[in-house]
C-alpha positions, 0 to 999 in steps of 0.5 A, spaced: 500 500 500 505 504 502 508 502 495 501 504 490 501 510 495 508 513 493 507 511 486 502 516 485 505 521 489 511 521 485 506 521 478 502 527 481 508 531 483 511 531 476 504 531 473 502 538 477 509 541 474 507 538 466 500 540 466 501 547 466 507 546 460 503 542 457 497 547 457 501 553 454 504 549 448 496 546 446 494 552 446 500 553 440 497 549 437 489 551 439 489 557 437 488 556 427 482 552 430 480 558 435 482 563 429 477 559 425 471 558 430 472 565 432 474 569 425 471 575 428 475 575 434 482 579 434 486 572 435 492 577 439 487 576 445 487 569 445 494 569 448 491 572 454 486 566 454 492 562 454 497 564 459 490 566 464 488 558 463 496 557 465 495 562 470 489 558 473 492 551 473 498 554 477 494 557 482 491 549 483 497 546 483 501 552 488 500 547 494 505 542 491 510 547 489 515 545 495 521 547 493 517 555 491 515 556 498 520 552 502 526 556 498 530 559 503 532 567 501 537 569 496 543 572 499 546 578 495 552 575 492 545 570 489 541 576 487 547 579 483 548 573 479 541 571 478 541 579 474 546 577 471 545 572 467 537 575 466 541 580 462 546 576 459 542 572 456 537 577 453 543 580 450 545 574 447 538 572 445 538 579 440 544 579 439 543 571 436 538 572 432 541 570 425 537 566 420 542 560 421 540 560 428 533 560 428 529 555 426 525 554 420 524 562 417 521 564 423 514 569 423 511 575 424 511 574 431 507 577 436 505 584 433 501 589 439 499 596 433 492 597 431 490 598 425 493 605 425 501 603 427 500 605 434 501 601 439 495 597 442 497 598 450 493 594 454 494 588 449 501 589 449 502 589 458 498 583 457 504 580 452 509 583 456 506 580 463 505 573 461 513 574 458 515 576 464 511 574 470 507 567 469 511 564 463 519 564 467 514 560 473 511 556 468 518 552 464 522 553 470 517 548 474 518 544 468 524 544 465 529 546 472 525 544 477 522 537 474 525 535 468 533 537 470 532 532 475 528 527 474 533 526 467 538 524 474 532 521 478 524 519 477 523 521 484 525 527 482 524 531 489 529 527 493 534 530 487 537 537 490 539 541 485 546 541 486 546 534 486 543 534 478 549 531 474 552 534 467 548 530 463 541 532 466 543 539 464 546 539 458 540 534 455 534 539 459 537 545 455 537 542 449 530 541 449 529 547 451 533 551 446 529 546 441 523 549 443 524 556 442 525 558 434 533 561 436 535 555 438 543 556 440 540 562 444 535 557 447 540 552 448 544 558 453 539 560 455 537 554 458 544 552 460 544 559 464 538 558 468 539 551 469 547 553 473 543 558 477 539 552 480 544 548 481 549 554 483 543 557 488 539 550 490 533 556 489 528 555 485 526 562 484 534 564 482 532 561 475 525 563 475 527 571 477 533 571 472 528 568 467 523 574 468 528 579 467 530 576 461 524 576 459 522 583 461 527 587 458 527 582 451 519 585 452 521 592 452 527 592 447 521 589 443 516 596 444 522 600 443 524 597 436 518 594 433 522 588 432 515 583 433 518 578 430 522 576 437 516 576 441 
């Protein structure tokens, strides 16, 4: 009994960091059908849908986010490396953008002007909120938190963070720089996030960096018009 007991647990602890990742990317893939069950709709606001769907699955879940609420704070010399890589990596992320680095031909992206040319604000901070606040807490659970160790372990909570071996953060940032369309800035990325888990052993370290990252690239976006990015 004590076995099944665990067994479940163990499903459940990595489902609830799963669900959320899973939610954000079916949306990707949602959204022609919902553009043709909506063609009146402007289908920019289905990105609010999908990080509030998100947004919800994590607050059902928040209960089981140990390593969120059980993290202790970071010191100042953490705090500084957390900025750092935050703005490194936004600044190798636009500065990587190369067509031999990106994959396929990439899109127009995601491009906040109305009609006239002038930027639509609302729409655009829901754009640049989701970015930076829900998205960096949603594939941080699943790529650090979750995948990284259980790549070493299936019970993936027994694995500190500065335990994880080489191999579990070198195959998770692959993946994730596969799921971004600048793949080698992914790739950096996701090395970058996952040495601040492993360095710091503090979940919110790779969230906050990721949120920084995400912040300025957001507003680099306005400043330049270059949608493609977002």
């Amino acid at each position: 009994m004590n076995t099944v007991a665990l067994s479940l647990d163990r499903h459940r602890d990595a489902l609830v960091r799963i669900v959320p990742f899973g939610i954000y990317i079916a949306f990707l893939m949602l959204v022609p059908l919902l553009v043709h069950a909506f063609p009146e709709a402007d289908s920019r606001w289905f990105y609010a849908l999908q990080v509030g769907v998100v947004t919800v699955a994590l607050a059902l879940f928040a209960r089981h986010y140990v390593e969120l609420f059980s993290a202790p704070r970071l010191v100042a010399t953490q705090w500084a490396a957390t900025l750092a890589v935050g703005i490194v990596v936004f600044i190798l992320w636009i500065s990587l953008d190369h067509p031999l680095l990106r994959m396929g031909s990439g899109g127009a992206g995601f491009d906040p002007r109305d009609a006239a040319g002038q930027i639509d604000w609302p729409l655009a901070m829901v754009r640049l909120c989701g970015a930076a606040v829900v998205v960096p807490v949603m594939e941080e659970l699943f790529w650090r938190s979750f995948l990284m160790r259980w790549i070493d372990r299936p019970a993936f909570l027994s694995v500190h963070p500065a335990s994880v071996s080489l191999r579990a953060v070198l195959f998770s940032a692959l993946l994730f720089g596969v799921e971004h369309d600048l793949w080698l800035a992914g790739i950096i990325a996701g090395l970058a996030y996952g040495w601040l888990y492993v360095r710091t052993g503090n979940l919110w370290s790779p969230i906050l960096a990721h949120g920084v990252t995400n912040l300025l690239l957001g507003v680099w976006i306005l400043a330049t018009g270059e949608w493609r990015l977002w």
